[in-house]
C-alpha positions as a printed Julia matrix, in Angstrom:
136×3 Matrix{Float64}:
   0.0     0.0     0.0
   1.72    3.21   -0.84
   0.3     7.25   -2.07
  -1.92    9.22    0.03
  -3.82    6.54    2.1
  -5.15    8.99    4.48
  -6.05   12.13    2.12
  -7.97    9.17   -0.08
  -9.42    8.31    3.43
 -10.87   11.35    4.34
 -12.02   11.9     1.13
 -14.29    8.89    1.38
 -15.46   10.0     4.68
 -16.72   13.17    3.33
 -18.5    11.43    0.89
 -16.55   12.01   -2.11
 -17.94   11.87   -5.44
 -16.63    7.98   -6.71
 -16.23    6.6   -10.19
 -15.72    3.09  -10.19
 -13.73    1.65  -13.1
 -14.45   -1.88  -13.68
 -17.23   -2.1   -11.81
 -19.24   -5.77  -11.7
 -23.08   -5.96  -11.47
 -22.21   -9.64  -10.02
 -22.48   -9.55   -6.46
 -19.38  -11.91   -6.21
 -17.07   -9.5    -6.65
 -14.93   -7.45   -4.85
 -15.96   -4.05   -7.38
 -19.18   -4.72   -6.67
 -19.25   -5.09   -3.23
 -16.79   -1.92   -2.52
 -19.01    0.1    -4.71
 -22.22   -0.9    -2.31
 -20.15   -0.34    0.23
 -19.65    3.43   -1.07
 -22.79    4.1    -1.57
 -23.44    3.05    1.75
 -21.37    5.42    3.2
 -23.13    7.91    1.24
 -21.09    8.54   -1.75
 -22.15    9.59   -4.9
 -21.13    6.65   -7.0
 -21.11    5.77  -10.9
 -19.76    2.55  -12.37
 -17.59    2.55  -15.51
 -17.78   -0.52  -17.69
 -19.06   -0.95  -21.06
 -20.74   -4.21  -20.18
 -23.37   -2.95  -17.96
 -24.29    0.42  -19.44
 -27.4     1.88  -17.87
 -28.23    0.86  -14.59
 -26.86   -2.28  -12.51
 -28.58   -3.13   -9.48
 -29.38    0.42   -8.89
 -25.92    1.66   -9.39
 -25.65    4.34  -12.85
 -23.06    2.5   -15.39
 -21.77    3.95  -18.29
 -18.5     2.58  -20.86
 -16.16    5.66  -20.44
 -14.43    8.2   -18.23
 -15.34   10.38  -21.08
 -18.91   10.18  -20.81
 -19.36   11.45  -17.03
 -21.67   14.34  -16.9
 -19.46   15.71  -14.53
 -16.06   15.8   -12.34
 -15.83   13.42   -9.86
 -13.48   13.59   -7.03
 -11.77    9.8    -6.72
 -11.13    7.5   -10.12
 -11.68    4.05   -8.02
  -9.82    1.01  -10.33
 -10.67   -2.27  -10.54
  -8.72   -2.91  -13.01
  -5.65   -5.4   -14.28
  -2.27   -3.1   -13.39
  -1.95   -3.94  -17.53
  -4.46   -2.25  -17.74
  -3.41    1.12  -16.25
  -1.42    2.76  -19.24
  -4.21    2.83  -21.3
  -6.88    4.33  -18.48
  -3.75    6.76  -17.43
  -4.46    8.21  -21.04
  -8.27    8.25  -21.17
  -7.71   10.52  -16.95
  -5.0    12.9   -19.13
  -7.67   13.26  -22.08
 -10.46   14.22  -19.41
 -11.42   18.38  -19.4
 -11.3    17.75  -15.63
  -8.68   16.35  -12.59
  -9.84   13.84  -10.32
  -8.69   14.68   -6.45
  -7.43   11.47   -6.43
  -7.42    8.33   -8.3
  -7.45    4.61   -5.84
  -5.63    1.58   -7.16
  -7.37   -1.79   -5.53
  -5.46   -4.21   -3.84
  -3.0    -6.01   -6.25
  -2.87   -3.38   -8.11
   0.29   -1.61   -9.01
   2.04    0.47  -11.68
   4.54    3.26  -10.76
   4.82    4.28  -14.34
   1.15    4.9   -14.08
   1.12    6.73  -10.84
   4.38    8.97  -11.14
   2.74    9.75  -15.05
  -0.77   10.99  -13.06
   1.52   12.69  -10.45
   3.18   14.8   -12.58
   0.46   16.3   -13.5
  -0.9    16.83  -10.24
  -3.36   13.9   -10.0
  -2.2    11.68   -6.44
  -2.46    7.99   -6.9
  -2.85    5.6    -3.76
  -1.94    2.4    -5.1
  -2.65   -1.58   -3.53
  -5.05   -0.6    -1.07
  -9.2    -0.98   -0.33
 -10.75    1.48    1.39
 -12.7    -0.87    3.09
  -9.8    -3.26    4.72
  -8.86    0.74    5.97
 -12.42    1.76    6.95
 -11.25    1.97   10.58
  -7.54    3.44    9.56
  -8.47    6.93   10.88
């Protein structure tokens, strides 16, 4: 676990807007339980993954970064750290900065976070804000 655990923390806790990449409608998984989790806590939460566009078990879904209506304040990833080059390009592309983007547990990518950190975008990497829910 390594970035700004507690900044990402306390964002949560103020109930930060959330965009969950790779987000699962299937109750099995770990996206999908995080994100109820979330909006449990009271965030504002919308899933990004082409497969479930629309709505998913109440939860808003669309395919891209791109298509959010508006800013949000934490990227959350559930994504392959392979992955992470190519959604590092679609954050840089967006008109917007997230506060902070959250890499799940497992997954890592310096490149990816000293890329987003140069241009001012902080990237807390291997970690799950629930496992931390009683950090602070």
């Amino acid at each position: 676990m390594f970035g700004p655990v507690s900044e990402g923390m306390r964002l949560f806790r103020n109930r930060a807007s959330v965009a969950v990449v790779g987000y699962s409608e299937k109750p099995t998984r770990v996206s999908n339980r995080i994100t109820r989790y979330l909006v449990e806590e009271g965030n504002p939460v919308v899933g990004i993954n082409p497969k479930y566009i629309d709505k998913a078990n109440g939860i808003t879904v669309i395919s891209r970064l791109s298509e959010l209506s508006q800013a949000v304040d934490i990227i959350q990833v559930f994504r392959n750290s392979s992955a992470l080059q190519d959604l590092a390009n679609e954050i840089l592309a967006l008109k917007w900065k997230p506060k902070l983007v959250w890499c799940q547990q497992g997954v890592v990518d310096v490149v990816f976070q000293k890329r987003l950190e140069k241009y001012g975008i902080p990237v807390v990497m291997d970690a799950c804000p629930y496992a931390l829910r009683s950090y602070l």
